[in-house]
N, CA, C and O atoms as a Tripos MOL2 file, in Angstrom:
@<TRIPOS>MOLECULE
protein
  224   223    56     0     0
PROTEIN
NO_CHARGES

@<TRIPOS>ATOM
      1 N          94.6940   78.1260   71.2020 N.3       1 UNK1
      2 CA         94.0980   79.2960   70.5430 C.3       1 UNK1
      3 C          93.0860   79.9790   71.4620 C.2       1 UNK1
      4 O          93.0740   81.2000   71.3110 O.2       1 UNK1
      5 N          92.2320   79.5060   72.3770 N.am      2 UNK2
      6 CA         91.5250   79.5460   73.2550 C.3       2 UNK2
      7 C          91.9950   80.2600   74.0500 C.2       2 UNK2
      8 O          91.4260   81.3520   74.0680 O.2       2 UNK2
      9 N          93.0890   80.1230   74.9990 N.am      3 UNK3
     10 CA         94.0790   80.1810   75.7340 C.3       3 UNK3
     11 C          94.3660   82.0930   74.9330 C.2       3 UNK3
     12 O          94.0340   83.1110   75.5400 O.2       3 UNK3
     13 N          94.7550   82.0910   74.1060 N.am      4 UNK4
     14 CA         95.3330   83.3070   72.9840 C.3       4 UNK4
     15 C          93.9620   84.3910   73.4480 C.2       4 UNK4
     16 O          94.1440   85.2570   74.3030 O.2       4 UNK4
     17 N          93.1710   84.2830   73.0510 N.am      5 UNK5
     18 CA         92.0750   84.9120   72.4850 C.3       5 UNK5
     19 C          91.3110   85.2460   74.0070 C.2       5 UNK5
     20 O          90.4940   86.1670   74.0040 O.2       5 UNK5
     21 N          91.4720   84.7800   74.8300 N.am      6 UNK6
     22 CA         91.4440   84.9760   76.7840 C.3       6 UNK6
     23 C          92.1450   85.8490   76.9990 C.2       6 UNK6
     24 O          91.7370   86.7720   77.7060 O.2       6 UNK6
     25 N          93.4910   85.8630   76.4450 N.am      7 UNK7
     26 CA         94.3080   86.4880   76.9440 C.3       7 UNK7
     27 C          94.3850   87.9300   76.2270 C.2       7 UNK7
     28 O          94.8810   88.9920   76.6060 O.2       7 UNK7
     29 N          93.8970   87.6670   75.3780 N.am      8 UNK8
     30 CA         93.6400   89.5480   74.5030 C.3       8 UNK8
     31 C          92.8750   89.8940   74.6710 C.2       8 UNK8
     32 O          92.8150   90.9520   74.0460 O.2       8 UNK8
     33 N          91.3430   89.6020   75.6200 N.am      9 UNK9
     34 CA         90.4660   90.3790   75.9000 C.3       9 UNK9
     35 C          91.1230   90.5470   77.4920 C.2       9 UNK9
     36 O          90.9690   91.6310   78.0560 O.2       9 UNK9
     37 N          91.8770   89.4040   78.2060 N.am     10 UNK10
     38 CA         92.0610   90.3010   79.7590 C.3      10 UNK10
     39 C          92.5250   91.4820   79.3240 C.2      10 UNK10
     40 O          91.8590   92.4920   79.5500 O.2      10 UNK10
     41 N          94.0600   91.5820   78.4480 N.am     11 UNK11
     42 CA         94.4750   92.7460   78.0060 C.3      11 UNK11
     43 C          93.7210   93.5660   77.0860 C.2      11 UNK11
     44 O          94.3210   94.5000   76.5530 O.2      11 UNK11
     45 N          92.9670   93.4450   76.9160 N.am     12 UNK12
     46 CA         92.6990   95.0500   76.2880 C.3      12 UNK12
     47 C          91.3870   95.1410   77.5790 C.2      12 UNK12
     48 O          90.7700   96.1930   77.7400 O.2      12 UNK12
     49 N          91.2490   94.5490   77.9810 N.am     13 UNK13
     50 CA         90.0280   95.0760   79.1440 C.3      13 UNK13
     51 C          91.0340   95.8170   80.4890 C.2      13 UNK13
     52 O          90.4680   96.4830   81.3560 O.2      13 UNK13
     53 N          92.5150   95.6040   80.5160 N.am     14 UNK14
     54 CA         93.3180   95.8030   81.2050 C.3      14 UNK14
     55 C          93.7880   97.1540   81.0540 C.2      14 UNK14
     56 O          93.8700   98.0900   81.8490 O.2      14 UNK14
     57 N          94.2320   96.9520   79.1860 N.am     15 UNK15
     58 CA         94.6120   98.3270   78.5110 C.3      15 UNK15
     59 C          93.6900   99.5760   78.8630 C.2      15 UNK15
     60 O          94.0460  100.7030   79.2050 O.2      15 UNK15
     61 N          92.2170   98.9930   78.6610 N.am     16 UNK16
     62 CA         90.7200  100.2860   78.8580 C.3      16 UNK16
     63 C          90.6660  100.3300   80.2060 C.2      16 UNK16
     64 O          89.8560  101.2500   80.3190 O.2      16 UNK16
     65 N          90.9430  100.0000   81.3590 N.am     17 UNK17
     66 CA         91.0850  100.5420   82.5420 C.3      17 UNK17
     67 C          92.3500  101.0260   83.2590 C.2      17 UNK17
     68 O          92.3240  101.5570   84.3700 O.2      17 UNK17
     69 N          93.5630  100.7820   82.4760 N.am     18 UNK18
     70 CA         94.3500  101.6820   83.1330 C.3      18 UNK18
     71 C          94.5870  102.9580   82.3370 C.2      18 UNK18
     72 O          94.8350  104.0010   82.9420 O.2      18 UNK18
     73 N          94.5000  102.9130   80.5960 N.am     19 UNK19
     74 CA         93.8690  104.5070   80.2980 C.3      19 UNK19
     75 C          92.6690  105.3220   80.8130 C.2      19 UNK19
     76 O          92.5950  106.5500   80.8470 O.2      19 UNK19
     77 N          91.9530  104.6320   81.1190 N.am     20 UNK20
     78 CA         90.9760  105.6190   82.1310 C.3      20 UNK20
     79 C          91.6810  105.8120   83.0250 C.2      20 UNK20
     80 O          92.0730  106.9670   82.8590 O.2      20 UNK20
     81 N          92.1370  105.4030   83.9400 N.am     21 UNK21
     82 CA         93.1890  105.4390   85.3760 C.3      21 UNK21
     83 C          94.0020  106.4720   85.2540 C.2      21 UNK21
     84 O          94.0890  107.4160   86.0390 O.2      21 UNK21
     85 N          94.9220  106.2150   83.7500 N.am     22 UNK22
     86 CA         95.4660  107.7180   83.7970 C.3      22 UNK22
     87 C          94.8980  108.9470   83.5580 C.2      22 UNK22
     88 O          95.2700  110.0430   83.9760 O.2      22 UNK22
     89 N          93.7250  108.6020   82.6650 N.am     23 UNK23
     90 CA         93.1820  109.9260   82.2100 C.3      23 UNK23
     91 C          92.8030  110.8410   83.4490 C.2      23 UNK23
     92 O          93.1580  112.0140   83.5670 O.2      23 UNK23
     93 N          91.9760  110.0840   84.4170 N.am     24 UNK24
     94 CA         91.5730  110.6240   85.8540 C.3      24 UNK24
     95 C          92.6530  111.2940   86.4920 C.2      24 UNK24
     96 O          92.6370  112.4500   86.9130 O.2      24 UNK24
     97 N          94.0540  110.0840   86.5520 N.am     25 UNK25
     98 CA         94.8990  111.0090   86.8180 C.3      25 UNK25
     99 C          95.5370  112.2970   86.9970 C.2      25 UNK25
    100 O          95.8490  112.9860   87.9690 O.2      25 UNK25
    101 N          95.6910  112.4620   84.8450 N.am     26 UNK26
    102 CA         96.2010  113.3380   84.5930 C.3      26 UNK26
    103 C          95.3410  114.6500   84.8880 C.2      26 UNK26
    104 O          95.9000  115.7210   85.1230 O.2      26 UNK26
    105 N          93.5630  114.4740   84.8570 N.am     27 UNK27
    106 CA         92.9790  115.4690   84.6460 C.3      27 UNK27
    107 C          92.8840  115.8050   86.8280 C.2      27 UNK27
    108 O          92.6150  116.8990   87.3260 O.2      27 UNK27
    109 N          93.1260  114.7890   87.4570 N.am     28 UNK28
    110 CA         93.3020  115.4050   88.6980 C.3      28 UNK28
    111 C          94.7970  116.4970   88.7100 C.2      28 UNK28
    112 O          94.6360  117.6540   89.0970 O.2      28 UNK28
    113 N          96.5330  115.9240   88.1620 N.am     29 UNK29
    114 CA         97.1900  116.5680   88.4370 C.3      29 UNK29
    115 C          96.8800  118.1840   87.7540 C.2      29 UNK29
    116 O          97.1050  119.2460   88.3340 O.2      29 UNK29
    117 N          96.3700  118.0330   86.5220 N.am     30 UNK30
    118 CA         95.4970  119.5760   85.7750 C.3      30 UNK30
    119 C          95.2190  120.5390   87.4120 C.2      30 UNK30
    120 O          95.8620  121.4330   87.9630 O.2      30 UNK30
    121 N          94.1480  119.9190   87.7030 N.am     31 UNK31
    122 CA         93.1420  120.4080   88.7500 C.3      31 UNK31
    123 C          94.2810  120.4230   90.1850 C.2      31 UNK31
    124 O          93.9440  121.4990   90.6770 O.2      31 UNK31
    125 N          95.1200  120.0110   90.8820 N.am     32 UNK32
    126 CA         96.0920  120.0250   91.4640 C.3      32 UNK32
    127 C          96.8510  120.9480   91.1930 C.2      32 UNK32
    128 O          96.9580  121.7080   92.1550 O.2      32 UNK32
    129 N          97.8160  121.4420   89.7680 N.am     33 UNK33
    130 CA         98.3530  122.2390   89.4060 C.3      33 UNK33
    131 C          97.9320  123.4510   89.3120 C.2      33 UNK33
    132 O          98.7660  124.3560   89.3370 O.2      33 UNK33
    133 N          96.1000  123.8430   89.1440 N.am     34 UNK34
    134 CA         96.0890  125.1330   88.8630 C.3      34 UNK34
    135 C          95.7120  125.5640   90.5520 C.2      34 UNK34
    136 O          95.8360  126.7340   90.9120 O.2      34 UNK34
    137 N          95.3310  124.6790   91.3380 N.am     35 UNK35
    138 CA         95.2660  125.1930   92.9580 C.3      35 UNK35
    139 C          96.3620  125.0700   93.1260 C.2      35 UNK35
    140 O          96.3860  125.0880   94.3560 O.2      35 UNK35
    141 N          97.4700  124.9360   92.7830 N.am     36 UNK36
    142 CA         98.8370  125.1960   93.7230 C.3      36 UNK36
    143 C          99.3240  126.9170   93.1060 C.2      36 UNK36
    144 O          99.5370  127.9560   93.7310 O.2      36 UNK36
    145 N          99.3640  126.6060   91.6590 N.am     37 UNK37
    146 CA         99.2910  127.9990   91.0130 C.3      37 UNK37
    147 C          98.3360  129.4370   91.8330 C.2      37 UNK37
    148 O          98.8200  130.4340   92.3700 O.2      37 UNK37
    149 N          97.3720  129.1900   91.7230 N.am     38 UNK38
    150 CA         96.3910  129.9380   92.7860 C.3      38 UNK38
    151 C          96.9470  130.3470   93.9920 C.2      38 UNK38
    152 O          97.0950  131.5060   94.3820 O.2      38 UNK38
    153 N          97.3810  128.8440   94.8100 N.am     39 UNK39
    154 CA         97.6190  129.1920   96.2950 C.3      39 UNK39
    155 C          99.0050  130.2000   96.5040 C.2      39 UNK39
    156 O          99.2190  130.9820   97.4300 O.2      39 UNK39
    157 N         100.0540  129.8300   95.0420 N.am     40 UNK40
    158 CA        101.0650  130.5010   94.9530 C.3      40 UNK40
    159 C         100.4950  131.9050   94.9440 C.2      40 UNK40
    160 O         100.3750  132.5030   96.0120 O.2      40 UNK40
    161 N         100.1480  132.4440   93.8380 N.am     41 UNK41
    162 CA         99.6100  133.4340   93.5470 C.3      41 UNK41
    163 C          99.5230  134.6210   94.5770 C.2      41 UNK41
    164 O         100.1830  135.6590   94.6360 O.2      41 UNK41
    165 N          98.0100  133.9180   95.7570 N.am     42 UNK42
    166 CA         97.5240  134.3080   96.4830 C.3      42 UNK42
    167 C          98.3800  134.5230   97.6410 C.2      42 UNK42
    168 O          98.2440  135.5530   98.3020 O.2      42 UNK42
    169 N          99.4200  133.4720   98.0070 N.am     43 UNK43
    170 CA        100.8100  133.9380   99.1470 C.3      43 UNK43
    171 C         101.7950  135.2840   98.3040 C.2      43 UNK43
    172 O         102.2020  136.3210   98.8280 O.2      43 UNK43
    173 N         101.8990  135.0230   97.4800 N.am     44 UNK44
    174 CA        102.7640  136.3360   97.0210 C.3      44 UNK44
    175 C         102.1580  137.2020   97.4050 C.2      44 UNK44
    176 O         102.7030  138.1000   98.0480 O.2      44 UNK44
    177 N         101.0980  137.2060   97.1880 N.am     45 UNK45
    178 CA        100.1890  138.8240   97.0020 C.3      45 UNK45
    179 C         100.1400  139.3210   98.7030 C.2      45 UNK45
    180 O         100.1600  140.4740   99.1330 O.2      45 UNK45
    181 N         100.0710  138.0420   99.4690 N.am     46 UNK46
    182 CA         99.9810  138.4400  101.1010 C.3      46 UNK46
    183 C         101.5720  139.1300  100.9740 C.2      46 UNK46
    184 O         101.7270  140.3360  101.1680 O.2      46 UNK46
    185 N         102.5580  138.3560  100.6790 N.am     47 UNK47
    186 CA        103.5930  138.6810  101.2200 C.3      47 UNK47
    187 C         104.1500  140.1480  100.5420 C.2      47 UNK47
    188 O         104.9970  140.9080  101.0130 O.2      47 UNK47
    189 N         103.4890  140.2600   99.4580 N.am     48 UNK48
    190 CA        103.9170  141.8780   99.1050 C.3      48 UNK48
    191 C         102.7840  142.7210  100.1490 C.2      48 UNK48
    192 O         103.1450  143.8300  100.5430 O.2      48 UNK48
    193 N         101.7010  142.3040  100.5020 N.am     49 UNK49
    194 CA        101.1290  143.3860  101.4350 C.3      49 UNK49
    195 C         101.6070  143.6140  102.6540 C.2      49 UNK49
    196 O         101.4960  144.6890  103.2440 O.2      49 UNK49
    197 N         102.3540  142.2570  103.2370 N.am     50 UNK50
    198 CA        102.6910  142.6910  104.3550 C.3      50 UNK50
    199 C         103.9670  142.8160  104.0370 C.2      50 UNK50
    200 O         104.6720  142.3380  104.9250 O.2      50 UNK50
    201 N         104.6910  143.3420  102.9690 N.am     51 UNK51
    202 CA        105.6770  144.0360  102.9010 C.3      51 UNK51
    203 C         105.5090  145.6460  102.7450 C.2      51 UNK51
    204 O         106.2620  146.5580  103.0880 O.2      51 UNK51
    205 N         104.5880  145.6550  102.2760 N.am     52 UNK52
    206 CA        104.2640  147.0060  102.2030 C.3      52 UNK52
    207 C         103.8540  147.7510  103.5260 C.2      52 UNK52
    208 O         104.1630  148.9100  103.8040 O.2      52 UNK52
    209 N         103.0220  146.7980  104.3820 N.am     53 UNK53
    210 CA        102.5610  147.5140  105.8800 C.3      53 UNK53
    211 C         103.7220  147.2860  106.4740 C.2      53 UNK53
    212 O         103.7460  147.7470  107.6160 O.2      53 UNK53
    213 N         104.7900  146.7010  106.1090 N.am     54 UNK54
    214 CA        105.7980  147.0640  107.1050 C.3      54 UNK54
    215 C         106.7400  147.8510  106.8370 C.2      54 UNK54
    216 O         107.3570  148.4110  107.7430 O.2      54 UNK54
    217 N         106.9970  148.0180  105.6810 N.am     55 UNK55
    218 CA        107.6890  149.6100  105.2480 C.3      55 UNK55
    219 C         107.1950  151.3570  105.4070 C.2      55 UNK55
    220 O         107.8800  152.3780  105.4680 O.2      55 UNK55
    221 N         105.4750  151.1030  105.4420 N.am     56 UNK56
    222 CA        105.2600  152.3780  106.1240 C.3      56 UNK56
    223 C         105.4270  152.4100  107.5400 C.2      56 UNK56
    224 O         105.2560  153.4610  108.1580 O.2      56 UNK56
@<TRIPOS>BOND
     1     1     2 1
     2     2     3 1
     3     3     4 2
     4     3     5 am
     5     5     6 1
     6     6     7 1
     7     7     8 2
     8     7     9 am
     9     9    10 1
    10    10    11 1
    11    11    12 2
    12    11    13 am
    13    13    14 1
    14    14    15 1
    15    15    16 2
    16    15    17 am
    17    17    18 1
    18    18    19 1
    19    19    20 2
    20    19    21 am
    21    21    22 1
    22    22    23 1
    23    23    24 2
    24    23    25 am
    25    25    26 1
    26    26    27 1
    27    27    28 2
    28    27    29 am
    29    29    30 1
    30    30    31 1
    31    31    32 2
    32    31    33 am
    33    33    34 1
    34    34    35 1
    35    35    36 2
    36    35    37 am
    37    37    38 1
    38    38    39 1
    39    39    40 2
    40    39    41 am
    41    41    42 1
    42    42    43 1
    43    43    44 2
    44    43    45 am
    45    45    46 1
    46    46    47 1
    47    47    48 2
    48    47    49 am
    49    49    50 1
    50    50    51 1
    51    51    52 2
    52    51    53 am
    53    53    54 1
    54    54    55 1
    55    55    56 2
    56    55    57 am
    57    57    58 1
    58    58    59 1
    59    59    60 2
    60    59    61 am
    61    61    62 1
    62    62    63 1
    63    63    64 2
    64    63    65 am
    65    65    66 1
    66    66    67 1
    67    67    68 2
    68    67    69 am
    69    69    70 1
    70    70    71 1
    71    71    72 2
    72    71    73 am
    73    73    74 1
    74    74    75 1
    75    75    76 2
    76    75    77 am
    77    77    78 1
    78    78    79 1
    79    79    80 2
    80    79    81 am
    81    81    82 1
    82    82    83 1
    83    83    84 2
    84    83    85 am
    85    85    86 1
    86    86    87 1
    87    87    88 2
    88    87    89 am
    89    89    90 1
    90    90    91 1
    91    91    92 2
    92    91    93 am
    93    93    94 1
    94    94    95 1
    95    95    96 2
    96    95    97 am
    97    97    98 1
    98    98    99 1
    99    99   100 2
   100    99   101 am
   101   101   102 1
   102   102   103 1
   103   103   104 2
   104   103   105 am
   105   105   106 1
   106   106   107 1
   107   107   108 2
   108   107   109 am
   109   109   110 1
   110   110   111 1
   111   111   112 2
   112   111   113 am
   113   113   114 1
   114   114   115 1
   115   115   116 2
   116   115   117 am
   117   117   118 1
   118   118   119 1
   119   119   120 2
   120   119   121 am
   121   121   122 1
   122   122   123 1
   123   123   124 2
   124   123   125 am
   125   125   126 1
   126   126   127 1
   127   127   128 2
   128   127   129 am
   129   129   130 1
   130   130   131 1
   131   131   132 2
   132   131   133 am
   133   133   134 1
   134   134   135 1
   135   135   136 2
   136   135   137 am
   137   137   138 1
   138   138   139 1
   139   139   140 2
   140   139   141 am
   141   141   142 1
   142   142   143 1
   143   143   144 2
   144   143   145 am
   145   145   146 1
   146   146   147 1
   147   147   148 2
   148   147   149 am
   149   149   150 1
   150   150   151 1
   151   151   152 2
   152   151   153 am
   153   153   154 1
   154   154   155 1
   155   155   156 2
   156   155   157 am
   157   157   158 1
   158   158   159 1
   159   159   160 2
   160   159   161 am
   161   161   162 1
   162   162   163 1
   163   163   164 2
   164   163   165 am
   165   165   166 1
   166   166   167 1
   167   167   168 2
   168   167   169 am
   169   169   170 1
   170   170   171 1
   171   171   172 2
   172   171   173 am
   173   173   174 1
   174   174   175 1
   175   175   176 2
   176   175   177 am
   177   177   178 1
   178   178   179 1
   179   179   180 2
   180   179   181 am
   181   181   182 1
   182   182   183 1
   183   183   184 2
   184   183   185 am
   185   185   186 1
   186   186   187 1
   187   187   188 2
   188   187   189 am
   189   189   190 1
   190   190   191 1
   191   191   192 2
   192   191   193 am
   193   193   194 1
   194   194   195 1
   195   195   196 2
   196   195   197 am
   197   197   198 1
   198   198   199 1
   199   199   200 2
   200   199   201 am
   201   201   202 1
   202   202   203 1
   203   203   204 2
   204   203   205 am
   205   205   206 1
   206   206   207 1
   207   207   208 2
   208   207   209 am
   209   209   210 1
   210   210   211 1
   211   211   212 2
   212   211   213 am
   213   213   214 1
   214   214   215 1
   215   215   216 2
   216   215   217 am
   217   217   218 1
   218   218   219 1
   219   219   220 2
   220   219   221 am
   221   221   222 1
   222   222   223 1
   223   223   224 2
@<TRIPOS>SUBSTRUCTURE
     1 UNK1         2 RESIDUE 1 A UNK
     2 UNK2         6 RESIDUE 1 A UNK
     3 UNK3        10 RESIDUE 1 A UNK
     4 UNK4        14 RESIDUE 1 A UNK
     5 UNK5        18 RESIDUE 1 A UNK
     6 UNK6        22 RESIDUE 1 A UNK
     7 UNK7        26 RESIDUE 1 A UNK
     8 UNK8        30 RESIDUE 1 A UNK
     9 UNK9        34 RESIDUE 1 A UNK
    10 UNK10       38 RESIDUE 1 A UNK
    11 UNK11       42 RESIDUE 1 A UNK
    12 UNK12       46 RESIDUE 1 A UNK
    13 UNK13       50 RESIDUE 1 A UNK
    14 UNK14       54 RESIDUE 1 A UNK
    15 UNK15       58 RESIDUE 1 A UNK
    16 UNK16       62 RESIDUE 1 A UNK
    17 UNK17       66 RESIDUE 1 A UNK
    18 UNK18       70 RESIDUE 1 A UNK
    19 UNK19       74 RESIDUE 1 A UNK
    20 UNK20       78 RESIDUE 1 A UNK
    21 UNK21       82 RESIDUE 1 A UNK
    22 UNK22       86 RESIDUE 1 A UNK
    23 UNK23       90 RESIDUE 1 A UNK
    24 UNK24       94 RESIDUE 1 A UNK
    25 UNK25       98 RESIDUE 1 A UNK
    26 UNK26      102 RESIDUE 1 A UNK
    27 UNK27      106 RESIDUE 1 A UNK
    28 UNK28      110 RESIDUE 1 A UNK
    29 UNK29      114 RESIDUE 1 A UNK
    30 UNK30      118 RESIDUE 1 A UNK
    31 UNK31      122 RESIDUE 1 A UNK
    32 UNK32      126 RESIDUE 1 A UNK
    33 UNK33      130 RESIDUE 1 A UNK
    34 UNK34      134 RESIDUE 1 A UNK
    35 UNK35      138 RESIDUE 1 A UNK
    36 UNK36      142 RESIDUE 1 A UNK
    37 UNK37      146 RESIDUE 1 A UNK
    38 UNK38      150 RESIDUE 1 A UNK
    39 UNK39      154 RESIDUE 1 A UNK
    40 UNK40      158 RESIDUE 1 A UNK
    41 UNK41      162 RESIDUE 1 A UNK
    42 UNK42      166 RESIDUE 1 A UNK
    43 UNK43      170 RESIDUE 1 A UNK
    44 UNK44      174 RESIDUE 1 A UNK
    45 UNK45      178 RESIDUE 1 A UNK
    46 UNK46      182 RESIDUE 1 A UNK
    47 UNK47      186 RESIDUE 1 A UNK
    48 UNK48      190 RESIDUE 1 A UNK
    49 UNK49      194 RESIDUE 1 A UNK
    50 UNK50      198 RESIDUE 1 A UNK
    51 UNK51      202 RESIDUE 1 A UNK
    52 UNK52      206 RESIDUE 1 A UNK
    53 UNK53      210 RESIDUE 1 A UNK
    54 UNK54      214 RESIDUE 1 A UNK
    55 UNK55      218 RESIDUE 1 A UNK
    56 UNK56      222 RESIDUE 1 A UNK
């Protein structure tokens, strides 16, 4: 029983650090996703200008 009751606090002390683990995760891929969005953004916008300076 001893043995039992060890083993449900490694796991849930296991469970509460790899949901934090993901949470960090997920809230890095957030923060990852909206700078790629951005960086997209910001290359389009070059590449329509220098489409435009090269059509005049």
């Amino acid at each position: 029983y001893q043995k039992m009751e060890t083993r449900v606090k490694d796991l849930e002390g296991e469970l509460s650090t790899t949901r934090k683990q993901y949470d960090e995760a997920k809230a890095n891929a957030i923060t990852i996703g909206a700078k790629l969005n951005q960086a997209e953004k910001e290359l389009q916008g070059l590449r329509n200008q220098h489409a435009d300076a090269v059509a005049q």
